[in-house]
C-alpha positions as CSV (number, residue, x, y, z in Angstrom):
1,X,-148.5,109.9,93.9
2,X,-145.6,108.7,92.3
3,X,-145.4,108.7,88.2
4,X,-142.2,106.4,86.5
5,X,-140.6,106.9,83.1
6,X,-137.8,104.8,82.0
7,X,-134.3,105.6,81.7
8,X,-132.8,106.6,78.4
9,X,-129.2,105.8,78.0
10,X,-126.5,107.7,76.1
11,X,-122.8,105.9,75.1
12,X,-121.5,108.5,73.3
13,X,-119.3,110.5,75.8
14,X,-115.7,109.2,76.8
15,X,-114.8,108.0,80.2
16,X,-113.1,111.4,80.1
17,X,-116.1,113.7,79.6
18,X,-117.9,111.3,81.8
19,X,-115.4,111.6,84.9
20,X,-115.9,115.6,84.1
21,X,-119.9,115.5,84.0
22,X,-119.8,113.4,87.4
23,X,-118.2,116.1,89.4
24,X,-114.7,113.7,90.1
25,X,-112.1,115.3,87.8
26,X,-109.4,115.0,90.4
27,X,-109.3,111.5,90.9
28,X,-106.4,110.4,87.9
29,X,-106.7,107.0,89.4
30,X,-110.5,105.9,88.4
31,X,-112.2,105.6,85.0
32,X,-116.1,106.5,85.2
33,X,-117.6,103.4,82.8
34,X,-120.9,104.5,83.5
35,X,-123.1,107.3,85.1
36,X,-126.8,107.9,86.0
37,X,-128.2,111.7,86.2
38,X,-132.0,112.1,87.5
39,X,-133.2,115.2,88.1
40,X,-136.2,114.3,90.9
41,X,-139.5,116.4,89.9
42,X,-142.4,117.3,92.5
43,X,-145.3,118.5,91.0
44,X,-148.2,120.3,93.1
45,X,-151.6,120.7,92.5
46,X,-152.9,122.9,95.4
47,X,-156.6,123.8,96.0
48,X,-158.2,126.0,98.4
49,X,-160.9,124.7,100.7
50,X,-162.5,128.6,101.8
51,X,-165.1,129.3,103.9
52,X,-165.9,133.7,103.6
53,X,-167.9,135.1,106.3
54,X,-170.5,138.4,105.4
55,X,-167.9,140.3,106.2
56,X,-164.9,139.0,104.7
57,X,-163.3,137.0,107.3
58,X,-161.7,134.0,105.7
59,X,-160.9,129.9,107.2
60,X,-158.5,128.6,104.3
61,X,-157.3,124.9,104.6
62,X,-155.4,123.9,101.4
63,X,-155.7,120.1,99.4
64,X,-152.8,119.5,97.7
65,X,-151.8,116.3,96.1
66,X,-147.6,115.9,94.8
67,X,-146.4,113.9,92.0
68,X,-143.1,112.9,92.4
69,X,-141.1,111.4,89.2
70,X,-138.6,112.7,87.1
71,X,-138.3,115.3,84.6
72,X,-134.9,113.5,83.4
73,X,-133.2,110.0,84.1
74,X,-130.3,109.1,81.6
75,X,-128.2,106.6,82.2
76,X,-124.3,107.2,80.2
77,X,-122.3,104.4,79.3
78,X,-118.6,105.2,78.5
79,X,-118.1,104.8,74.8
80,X,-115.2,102.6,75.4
81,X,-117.0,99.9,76.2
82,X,-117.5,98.1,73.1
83,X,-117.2,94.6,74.8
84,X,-121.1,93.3,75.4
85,X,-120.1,91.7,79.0
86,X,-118.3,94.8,80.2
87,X,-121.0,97.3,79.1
88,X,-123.9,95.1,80.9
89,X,-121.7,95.2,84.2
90,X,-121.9,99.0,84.2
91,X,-125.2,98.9,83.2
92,X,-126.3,96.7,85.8
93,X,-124.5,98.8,88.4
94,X,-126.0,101.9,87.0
95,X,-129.4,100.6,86.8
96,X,-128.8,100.0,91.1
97,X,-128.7,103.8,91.1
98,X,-131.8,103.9,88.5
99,X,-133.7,101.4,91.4
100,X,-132.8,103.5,93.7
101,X,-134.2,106.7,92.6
102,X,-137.1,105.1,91.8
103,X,-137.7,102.9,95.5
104,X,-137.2,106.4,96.8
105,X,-139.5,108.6,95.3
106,X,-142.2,105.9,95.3
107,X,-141.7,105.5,98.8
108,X,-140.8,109.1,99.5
109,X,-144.6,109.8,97.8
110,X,-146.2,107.6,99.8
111,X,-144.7,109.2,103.4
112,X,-145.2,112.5,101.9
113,X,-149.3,112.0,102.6
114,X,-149.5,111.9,106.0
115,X,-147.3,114.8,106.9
116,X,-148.8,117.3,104.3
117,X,-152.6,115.6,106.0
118,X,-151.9,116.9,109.2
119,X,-150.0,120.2,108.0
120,X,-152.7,121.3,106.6
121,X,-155.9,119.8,109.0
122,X,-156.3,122.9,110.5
123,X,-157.3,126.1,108.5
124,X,-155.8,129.5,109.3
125,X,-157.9,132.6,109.7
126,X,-157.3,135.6,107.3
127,X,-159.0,139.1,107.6
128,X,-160.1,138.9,103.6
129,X,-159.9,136.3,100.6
130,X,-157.2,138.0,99.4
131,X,-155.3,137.5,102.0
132,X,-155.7,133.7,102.2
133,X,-155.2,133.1,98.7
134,X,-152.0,135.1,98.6
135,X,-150.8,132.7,101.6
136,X,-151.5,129.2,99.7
137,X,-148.9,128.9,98.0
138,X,-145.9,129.9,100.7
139,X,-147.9,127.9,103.0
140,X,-147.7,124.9,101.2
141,X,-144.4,125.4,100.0
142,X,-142.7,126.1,104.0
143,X,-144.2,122.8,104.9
144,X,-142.9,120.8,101.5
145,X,-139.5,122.1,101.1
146,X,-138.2,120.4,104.4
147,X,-139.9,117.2,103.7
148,X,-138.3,117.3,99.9
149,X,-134.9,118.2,101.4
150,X,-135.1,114.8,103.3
151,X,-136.0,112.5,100.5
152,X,-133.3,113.9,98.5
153,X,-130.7,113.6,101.3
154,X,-132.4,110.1,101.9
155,X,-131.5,108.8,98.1
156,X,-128.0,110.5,97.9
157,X,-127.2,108.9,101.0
158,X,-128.5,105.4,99.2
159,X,-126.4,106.3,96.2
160,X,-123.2,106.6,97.9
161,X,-124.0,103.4,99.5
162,X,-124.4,102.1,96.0
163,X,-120.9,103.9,94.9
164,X,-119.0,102.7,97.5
165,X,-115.2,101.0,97.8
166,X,-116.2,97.8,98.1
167,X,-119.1,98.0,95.7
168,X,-116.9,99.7,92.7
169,X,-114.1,96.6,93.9
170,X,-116.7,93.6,92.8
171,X,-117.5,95.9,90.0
172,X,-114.3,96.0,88.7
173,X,-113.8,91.7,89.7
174,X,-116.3,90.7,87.6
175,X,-114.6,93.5,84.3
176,X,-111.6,91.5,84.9
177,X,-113.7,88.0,84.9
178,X,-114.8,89.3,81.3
179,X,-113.4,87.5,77.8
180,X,-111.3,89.2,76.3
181,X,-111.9,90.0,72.9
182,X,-110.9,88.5,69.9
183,X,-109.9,90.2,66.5
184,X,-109.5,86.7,63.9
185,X,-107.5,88.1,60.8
């Protein structure tokens, strides 16, 4: 299942603090206008489908559903950009990255069901209760960790896709295409 919220947006750091918060301090030739942050969240909800014999033995399958959505999506404009047509430029490039979370982890929920299905259509044996219950949650978590791993190296590859030479060139095409502004005394 996959759960949206909306960005919030934030223009009150420089492009400065914004090239430091982005990780790209060394490159003195590029401003950072704009930046989006997501922090991805997967929620579980795990049950345990238990069948006890008289004595003890245990068949354990687990149901678990996963909500994928974010626990954080801001979206930082550089406070230098004052200008309206320069600001919705970098926010239209950073709402691409916005998109992109989101077409991921909607997707990503979606392929997540049949691989956890199968994972867990066959129930493992366990000598007590105990046992099994102590197992649900590692269980669960060896066979979702890989497939999270993959979604988020499938929408970081996307997002350098997104940040790319010749994306950042039109980007900075149509800032030149913009009016300048005009102070009238």
């Amino acid at each position: 299942m996959y759960a949206d919220s909306a960005p919030t947006y934030n223009s009150s750091y420089t492009t400065k603090s914004l090239q430091s918060r982005s990780g790209k301090n060394q490159d003195a030739h590029h401003s950072i206008y704009g930046l989006t942050h997501a922090e991805p969240s997967f929620r579980l909800e795990i049950q345990s489908r238990l069948i006890v014999s008289p004595d003890g033995q245990t068949c354990m399958a687990p149901d678990v559903s996963v909500k994928l959505g974010f626990s954080a999506m801001r979206v930082y404009l550089a406070k230098e950009l004052q200008d309206d047509c320069k600001k919705n430029i970098v926010r239209e490039h950073e709402l691409e990255h916005v998109s992109t979370w989101r077409s991921h982890c909607r997707i990503g929920a979606r392929m997540l069901e049949e691989p956890l299905r199968t994972a867990f259509s066959q129930p493992r044996h366990y000598t007590s209760e105990k046992l099994a219950q102590a197992d649900l949650k590692p269980w669960v978590e060896d066979v979702l960790k890989p497939l999270q791993h993959s979604l988020v190296n499938s929408v970081m590859t996307a997002q350098r896709a997104i940040d790319s030479p010749a994306s950042y060139e039109r980007v900075k095409q149509r800032l030149r295409a913009c009016p300048a502004l005009r102070h009238d005394s």
